[in-house]
C-alpha positions as CSV (number, residue, x, y, z in Angstrom):
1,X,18.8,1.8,-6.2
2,X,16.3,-0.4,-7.7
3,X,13.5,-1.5,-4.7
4,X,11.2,-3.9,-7.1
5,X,12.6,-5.2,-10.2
6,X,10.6,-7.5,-12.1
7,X,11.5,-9.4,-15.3
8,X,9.5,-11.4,-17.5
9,X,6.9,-12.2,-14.7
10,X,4.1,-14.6,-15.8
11,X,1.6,-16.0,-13.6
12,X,-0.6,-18.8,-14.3
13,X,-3.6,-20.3,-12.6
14,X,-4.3,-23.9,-12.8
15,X,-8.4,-24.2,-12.0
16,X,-8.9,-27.9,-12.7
17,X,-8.7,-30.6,-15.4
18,X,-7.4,-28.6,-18.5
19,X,-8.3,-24.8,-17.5
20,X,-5.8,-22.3,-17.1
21,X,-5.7,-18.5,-16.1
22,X,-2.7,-16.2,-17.6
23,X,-3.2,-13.6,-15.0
24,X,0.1,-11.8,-15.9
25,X,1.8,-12.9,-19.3
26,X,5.1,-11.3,-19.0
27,X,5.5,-8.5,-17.0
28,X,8.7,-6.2,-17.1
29,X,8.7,-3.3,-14.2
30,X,11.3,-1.8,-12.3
31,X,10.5,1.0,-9.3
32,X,13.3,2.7,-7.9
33,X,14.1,4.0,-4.1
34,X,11.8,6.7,-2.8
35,X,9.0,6.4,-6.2
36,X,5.5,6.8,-5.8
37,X,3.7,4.4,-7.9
38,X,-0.3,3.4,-8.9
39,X,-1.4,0.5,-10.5
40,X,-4.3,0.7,-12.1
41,X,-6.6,-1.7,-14.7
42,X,-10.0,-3.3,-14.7
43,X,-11.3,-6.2,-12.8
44,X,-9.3,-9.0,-14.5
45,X,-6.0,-6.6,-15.6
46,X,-3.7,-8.9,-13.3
47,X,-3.3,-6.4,-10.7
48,X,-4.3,-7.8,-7.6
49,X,-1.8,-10.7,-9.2
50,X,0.5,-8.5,-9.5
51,X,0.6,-6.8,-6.3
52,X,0.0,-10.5,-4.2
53,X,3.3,-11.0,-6.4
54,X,5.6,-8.0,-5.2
55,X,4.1,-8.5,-1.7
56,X,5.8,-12.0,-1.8
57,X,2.3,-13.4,-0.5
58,X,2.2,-15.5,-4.5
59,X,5.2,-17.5,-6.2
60,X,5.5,-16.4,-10.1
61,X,4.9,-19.2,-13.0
62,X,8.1,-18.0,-14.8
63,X,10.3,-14.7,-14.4
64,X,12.4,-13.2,-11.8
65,X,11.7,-10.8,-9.2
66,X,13.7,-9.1,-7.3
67,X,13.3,-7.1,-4.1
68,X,16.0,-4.7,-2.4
69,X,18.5,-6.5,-4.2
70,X,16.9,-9.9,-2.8
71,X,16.2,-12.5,-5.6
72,X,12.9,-14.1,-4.2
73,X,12.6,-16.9,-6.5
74,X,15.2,-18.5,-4.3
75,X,13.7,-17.7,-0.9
76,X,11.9,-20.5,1.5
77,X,8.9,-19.8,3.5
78,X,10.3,-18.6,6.3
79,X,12.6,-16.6,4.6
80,X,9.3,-14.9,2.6
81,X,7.8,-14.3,6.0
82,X,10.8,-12.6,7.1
83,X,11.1,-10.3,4.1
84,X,7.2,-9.3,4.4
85,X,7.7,-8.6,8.1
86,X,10.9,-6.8,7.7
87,X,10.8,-5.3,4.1
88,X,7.0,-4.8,3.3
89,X,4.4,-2.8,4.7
90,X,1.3,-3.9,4.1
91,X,-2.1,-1.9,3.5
92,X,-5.7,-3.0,2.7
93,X,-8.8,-1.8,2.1
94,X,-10.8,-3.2,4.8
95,X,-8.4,-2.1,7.6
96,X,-7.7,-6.3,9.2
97,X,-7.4,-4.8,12.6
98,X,-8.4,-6.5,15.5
99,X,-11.6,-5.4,17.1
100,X,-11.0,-6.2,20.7
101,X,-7.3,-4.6,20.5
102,X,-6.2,-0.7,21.0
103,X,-4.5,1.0,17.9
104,X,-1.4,0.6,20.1
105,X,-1.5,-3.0,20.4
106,X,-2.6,-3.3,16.7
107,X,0.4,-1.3,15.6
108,X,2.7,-3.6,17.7
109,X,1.3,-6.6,16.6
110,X,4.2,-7.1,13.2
111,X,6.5,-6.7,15.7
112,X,5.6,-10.1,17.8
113,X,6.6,-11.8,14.6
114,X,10.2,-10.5,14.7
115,X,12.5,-13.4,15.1
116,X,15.6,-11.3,14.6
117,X,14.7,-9.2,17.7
118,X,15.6,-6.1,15.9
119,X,13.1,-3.8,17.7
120,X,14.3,-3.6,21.5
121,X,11.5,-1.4,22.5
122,X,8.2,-2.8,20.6
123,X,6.3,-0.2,22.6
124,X,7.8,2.9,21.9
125,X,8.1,2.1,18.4
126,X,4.7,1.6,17.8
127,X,3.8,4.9,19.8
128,X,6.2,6.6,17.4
129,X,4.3,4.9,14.3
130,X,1.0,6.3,15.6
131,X,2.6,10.0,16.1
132,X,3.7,9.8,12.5
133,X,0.4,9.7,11.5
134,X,-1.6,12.3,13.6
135,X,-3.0,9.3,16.2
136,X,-1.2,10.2,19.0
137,X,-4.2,11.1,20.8
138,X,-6.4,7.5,20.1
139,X,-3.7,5.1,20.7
140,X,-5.9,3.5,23.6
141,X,-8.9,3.6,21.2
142,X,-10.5,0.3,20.2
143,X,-11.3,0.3,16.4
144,X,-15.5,0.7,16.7
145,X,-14.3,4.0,18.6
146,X,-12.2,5.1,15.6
147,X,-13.5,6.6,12.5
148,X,-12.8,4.9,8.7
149,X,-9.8,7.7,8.2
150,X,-8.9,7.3,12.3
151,X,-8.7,3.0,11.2
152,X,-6.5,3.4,7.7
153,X,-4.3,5.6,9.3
154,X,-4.0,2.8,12.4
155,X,-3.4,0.6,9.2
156,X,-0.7,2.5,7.5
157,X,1.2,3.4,11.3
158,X,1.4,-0.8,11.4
159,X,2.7,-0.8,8.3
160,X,5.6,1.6,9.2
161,X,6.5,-0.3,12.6
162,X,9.2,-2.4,11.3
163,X,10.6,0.1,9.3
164,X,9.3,-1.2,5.8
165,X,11.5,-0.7,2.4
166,X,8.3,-0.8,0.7
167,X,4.7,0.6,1.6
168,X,2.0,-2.0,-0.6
169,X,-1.4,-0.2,0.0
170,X,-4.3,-2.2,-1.8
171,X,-7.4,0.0,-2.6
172,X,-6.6,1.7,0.3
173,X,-9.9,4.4,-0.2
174,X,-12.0,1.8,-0.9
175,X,-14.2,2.0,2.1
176,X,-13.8,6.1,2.8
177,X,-15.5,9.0,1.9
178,X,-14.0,11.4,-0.7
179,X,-12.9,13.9,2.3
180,X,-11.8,11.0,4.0
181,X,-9.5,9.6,0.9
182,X,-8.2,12.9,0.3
183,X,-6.9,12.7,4.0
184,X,-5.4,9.3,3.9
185,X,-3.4,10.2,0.9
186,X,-2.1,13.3,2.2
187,X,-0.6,10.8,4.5
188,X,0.7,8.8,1.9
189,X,2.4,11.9,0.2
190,X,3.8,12.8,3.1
191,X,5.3,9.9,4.0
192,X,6.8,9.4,0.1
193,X,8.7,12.5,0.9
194,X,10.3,10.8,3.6
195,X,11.9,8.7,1.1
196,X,9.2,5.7,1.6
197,X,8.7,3.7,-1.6
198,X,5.0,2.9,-2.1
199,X,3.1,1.4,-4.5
200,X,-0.9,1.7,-4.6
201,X,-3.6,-0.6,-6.5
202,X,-6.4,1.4,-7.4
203,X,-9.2,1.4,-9.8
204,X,-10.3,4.8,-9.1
205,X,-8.6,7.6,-11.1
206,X,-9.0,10.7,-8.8
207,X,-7.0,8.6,-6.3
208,X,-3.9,7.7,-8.7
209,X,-3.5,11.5,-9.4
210,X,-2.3,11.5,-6.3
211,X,0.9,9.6,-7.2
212,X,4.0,10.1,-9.4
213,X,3.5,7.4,-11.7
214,X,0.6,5.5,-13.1
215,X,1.4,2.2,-14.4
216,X,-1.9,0.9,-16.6
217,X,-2.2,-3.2,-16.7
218,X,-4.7,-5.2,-19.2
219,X,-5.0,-8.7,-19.9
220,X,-1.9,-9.2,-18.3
221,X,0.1,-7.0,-19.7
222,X,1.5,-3.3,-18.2
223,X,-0.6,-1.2,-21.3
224,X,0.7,2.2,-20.5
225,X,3.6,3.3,-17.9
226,X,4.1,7.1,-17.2
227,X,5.0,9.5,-14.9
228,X,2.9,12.3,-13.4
229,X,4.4,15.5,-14.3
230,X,2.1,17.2,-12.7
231,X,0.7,15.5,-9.7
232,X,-2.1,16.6,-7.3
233,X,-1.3,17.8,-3.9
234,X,-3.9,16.2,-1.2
235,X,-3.1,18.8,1.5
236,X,-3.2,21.5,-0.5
237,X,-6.8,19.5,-2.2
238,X,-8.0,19.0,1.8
239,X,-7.4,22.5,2.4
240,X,-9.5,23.8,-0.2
241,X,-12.4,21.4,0.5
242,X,-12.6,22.3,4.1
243,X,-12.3,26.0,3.3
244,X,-15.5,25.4,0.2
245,X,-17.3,23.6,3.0
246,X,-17.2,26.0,5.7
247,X,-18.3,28.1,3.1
248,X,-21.6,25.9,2.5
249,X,-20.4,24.2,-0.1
250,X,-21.7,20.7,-1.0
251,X,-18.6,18.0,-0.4
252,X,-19.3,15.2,-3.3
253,X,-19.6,18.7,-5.8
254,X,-16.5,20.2,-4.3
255,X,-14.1,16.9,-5.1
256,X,-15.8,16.5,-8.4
């Protein structure tokens, strides 16, 4: 099964009087159930554009899109929210968690938005979310007590609450460490074999070797799409830094 299928997607930005931006000029892309996708390009590719687009958080110029078998051209606002609270899991770079709020109450917070009351137990789903991703033990941590890896993984446990048909992590390593990035996309891994479908913007290339597929965009356009045939495994990567470092090793040489 198809989870994103995109057809002819074109996105222009009107900026006043007679100037427009073509931030994607005709985009063709399909990701089936269970992939594990990176989008990469430079500043100005059209992949934030493109990834605003797939998170149903932008409308498309021309084009169809279509999500889990949902056509969402035709969807309404409400109906939008309800596919990015129900469908999408969202994850960004700079965490968005509350800084007053436990990682429990942060990882439940999606699910006070449910106007389909499909979770009966908000609580315990949330505490399960945390488990998944090694937090079990912080859940009544405010975020200032958690580390940058302890945050993302708060991050990527709200994005699993409701049960998402789609993980969209944006520069999720941004703000991290190189030990630290290794460990948030052993998470990511781990979670694709699952069967999660996730899709991750990135500029920087040693994170993308981490996925399945690399999809390349420039001026607009998808450049280059190909799988991974041989992908990197970050626990296997993790394992071998924290063995080099116990060893004395230096950790920005080790990752390099």
């Amino acid at each position: 099964m198809d989870t994103i299928a995109l057809k002819g997607i074109k996105k222009v930005y009107h900026m006043g009087g007679d100037v427009k931006v073509h931030a994607l000029r005709g985009v063709d892309l399909t990701v089936k159930e269970g992939e594990f996708a990176a989008i990469m390009g430079a500043s100005g590719s059209g992949k934030s554009t493109l990834m605003n687009i797939i998170g149903c958080l932008d409308s498309v110029t021309a084009g169809d899109y279509f999500l889990d078998g949902v056509h969402v051209n035709d969807l309404d606002k409400l109906q939008l929210a309800d596919i990015r609270n129900h469908k999408i899991g969202f994850v960004f770079q700079g965490f968005n968690l509350l800084p007053r709020t436990t990682a429990l109450e942060n990882v439940e917070l999606p699910l006070l938005y449910d106007r389909r009351g499909r979770i009966k137990d908000p609580r315990k789903r949330a505490i399960e979310a945390l488990e998944r991703v090694g937090l079990g033990d912080r859940m009544d941590h405010e975020p200032n007590r958690l580390s940058g890896g302890q945050q993302q993984r708060v991050t990527i446990a709200r994005a699993l609450v409701n049960d998402p048909a789609l993980i969209l992590a944006d520069e999720p390593t941004g703000n991290l460490d190189s030990k630290t990035s290794i460990e948030v996309m052993s998470v990511f891994q781990e979670l694709n074999r699952e069967g999660i479908t996730i899709i991750l913007v990135t500029h920087e290339q040693d994170i993308a070797r981490y996925a399945k597929r690399i999809i390349m965009l420039r001026d607009g356009l998808i450049l280059k799409d190909e799988p991974i045939k041989v992908y990197r495994s970050a626990a296997d990567d993790l394992s071998v830094l924290r063995n080099a470092m116990d060893n004395g090793g230096n950790e920005e040489e080790i990752v390099q």
